[in-house]
DRENNU-968558 format. One record per residue (C-alpha): x, y, z. Coordinates in steps of 0.001 Angstrom, whole numbers, plus 500000, padded with zeros to 6 digits. Each point is the difference from the previous one (the first is absolute). Example, Ala and Ser with C-alpha at 12.3 -4.5 7.8 and 13.67 -1.06 7.14 Angstrom:
<rs>
512300495500507800/501370503440499340/
</rs>
This chain:
<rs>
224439900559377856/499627498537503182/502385499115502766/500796498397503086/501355502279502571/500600499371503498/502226500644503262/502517497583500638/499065497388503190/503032500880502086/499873501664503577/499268503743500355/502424502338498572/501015502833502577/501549503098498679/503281499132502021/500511496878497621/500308502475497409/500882503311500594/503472501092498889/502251500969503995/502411502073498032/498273503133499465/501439502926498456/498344503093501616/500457503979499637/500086502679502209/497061502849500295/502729502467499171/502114498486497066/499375502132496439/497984498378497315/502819499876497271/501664497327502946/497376498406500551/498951499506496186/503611498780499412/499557497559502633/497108498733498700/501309499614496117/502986498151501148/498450497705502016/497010499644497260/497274500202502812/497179502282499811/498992500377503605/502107500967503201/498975500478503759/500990503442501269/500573500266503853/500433502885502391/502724498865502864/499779496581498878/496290500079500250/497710499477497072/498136503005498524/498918498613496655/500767499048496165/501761501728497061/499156498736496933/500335500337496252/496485500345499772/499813503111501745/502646501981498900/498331499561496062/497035501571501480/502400503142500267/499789502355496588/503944501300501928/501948498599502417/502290502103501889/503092497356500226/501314501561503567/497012500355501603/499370496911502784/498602496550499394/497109500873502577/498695502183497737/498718496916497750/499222497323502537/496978498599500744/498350498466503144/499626496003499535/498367496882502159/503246498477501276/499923496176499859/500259497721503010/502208496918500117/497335497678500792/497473501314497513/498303497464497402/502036500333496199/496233500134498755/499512503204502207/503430501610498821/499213499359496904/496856502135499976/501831503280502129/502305499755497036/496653500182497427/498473502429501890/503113502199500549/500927500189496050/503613499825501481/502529497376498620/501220499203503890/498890500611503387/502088499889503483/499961497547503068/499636501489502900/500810499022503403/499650502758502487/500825503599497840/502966498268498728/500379498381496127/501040496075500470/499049498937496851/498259500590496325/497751498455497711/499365500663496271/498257498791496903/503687498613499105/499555497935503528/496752498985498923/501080498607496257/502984498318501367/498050497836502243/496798499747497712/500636496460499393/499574498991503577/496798501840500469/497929499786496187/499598496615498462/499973501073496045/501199497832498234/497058500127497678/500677503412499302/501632501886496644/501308503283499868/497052500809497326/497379499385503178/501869502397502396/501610502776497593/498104503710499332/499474499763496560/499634503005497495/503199501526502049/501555503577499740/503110500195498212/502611502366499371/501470500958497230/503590500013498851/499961503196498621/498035501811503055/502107502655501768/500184498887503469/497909503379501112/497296498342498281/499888497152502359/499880500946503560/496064500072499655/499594497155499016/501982498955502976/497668501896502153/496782499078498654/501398496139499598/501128499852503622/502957498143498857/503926500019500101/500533498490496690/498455499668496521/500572498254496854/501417501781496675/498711498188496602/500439501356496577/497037501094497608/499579496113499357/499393499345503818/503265498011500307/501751500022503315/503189502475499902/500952500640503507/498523501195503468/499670503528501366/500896500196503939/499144503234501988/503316499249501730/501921500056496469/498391503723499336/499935501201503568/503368501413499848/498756502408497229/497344501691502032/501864499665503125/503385501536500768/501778501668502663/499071503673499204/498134502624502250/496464499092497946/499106498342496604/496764499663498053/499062497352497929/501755500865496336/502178502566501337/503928499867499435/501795497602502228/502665499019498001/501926500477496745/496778498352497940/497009500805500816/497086497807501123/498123501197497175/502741498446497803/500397496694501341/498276497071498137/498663496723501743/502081498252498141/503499500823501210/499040499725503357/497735496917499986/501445496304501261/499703497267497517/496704497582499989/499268497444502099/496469498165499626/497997496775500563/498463498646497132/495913499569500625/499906496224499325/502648499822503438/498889498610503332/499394503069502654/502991498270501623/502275501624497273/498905503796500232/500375499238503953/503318498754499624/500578502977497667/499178502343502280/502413498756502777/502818498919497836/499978503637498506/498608502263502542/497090501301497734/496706500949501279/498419499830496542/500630497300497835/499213500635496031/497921496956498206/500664499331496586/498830497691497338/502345497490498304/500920502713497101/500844502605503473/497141502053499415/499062501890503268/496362498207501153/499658500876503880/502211500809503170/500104497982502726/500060502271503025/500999499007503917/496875501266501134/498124497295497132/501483497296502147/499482501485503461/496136500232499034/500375496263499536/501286499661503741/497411502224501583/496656498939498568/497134501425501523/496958498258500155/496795501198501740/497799497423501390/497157500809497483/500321502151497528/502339501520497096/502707501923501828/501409503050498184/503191501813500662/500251503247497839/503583501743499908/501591502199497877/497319502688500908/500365503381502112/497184501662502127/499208502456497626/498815496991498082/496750498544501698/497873500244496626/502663497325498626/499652498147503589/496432500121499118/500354498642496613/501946497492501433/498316498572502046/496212500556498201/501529497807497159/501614497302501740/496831499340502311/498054499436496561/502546497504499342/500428498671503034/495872498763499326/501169498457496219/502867498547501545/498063497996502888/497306498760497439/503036498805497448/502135498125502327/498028499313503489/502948501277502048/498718502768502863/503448501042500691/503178501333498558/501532503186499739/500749502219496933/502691502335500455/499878503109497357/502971502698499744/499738502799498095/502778501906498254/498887504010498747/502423501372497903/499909503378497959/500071499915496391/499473502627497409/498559502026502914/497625497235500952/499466497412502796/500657496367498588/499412497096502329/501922497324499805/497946497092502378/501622496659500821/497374497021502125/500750496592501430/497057497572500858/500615497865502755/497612497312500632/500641496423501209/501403498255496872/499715503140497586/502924502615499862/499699502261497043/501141503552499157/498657502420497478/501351503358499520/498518502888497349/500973503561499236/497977502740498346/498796503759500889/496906499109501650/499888498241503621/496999498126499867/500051498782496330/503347498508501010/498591498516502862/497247498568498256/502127498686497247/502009498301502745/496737498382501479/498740498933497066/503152497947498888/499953498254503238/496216498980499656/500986498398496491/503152498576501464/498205498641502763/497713498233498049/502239498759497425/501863498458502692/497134498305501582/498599498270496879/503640497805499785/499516498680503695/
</rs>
């Protein structure tokens, strides 16, 4: 379908009309099982670490699942990463593209070497209503359809790759009907794999019971969802009311149909446009992995040529992100797209061993789509 979107009319939104002043921050020294605990209690998924009070960088969840062992004494410097600080007077429509670009879920303001401030994607959602005018929008036109689920019966070993590859904190849990069950956080397994001991692998003993022998199911939180009729306005106010990042989407009967990610709406916020032309952003995708870049971006300028002859517009942008996960000792892609073009929002998402067949596929709905649409205006 097509849709209306566009920025509300109100004066410029600086990051200091936003940003959250009480900012929890850690110190360069302080041991990752602290710093993990901090995190899980205060259900955040980012935190500034400073030096002296001055700020050195980020710990996140994000990097330590990129760890295969975590050594729970060892200091918080050891995973943080070097970030673009924010500014107080910096445009939301600029923050909100350091956050794209960063992958993180929050990013410091700076003033001087010293943390006054922080804004996240949570920021971000809780004032998307006085920056995005979407009214016309349903959860069904925003949500990544075809998502990865859990299942109840998984031992949680079994997960933490697919909350690497995912780049996620949280996933849904259906049952072998696709019905909703529950939602897997990191933060409600990360006491399993990390413990105050001298070093502990993934799957090794922690505890009485095993990793190995703990289901998804007895550690999961109950459902929460959006049906995919909703306004956007409900998974928005789902995500602040509850604190998720991911929001499950579910048919009338609770069948699992899409997730609703932060980052979805934060795309909505940051559209970019070029001046002429089909802009594409690629993520997902590592620097070993130029023939996919190549792919990429081979395919979408073929498309870019149908989609200026189907619908006259010489602009938009077409984000694609692309998910590799291994499976039966295989790469499978996993490859979510949003077009953006004046009036026209859509998202198409496919799956399947081979990159460019899946990309292809992907194209080739949106030409149909496209001019499906156009014969009922």
């Amino acid at each position: 379908m097509m849709y209306l979107l566009k920025p509300k009319e109100d004066r410029t939104m600086k990051a200091s009309d936003i940003m959250s002043r009480k900012v929890s921050t850690v110190d360069d020294d302080s041991q990752l099982s602290t710093v993990i605990g901090q995190m899980t209690k205060a259900n955040i998924h980012t935190l500034p670490v400073v030096r002296n009070g001055r700020y050195v960088g980020m710990v996140s969840y994000r990097e330590i699942l990129k760890r295969r062992s975590l050594t729970p004494r060892s200091k918080v410097i050891n995973y943080t990463i070097h970030t673009p600080g924010l500014s107080e007077d910096m445009d939301i429509k600029d923050v909100v593209r350091l956050l794209e670009d960063s992958g993180l879920h929050a990013l410091p303001v700076i003033r001087g070497e010293r943390v006054v401030g922080i804004i996240s994607r949570t920021d971000i959602i809780r004032n998307f209503d006085r920056i995005m005018d979407t009214k016309s929008l349903r959860c069904s036109s925003v949500m990544t359809s075809h998502p990865i689920a859990l299942s109840e019966g998984e031992v949680i070993t079994q997960t933490l790759d697919k909350f690497r590859s995912l780049d996620v904190s949280s996933l849904p849990v259906t049952d072998e009907k696709g019905m909703l069950k529950g939602i897997l956080k990191f933060s409600d397994i990360s006491a399993h794999f990390v413990e105050d001991k001298e070093r502990i692998g993934y799957g090794q003993r922690i505890s009485s019971k095993e990793p190995s022998a703990v289901r998804v199911s007895s550690v999961m939180s109950p459902p929460i969802w959006v049906y995919d009729d909703d306004d956007l306005s409900k998974a928005v106010e789902t995500m602040i009311r509850e604190g998720m990042h991911v929001v499950p989407v579910t048919d009338r009967n609770r069948i699992l149909k899409g997730v609703i990610e932060n980052v979805d709406l934060i795309s909505l916020v940051s559209e970019r446009t070029a001046e002429e032309g089909l802009l594409v952003n690629v993520s997902g995708l590592n620097s070993e992995d130029e023939a996919l870049y190549d792919a990429a971006f081979y395919l979408s300028d073929k498309f870019a040529k149908k989609f200026y002859k189907i619908t006259g517009h010489d602009s938009g942008t077409l984000n694609i992100h692309v998910i590799k996960y291994t499976r039966e000792g295989e790469i499978k892609y996993s490859i979510r797209t949003r077009l953006i073009s004046g009036r026209i929002i859509m998202t198409v998402d496919s799956s399947g061993w081979n990159f460019g067949k899946c990309l292809s596929d992907i194209f080739d709905i949106y030409e149909k789509r496209l001019k499906k649409e156009l014969e009922k205006d």
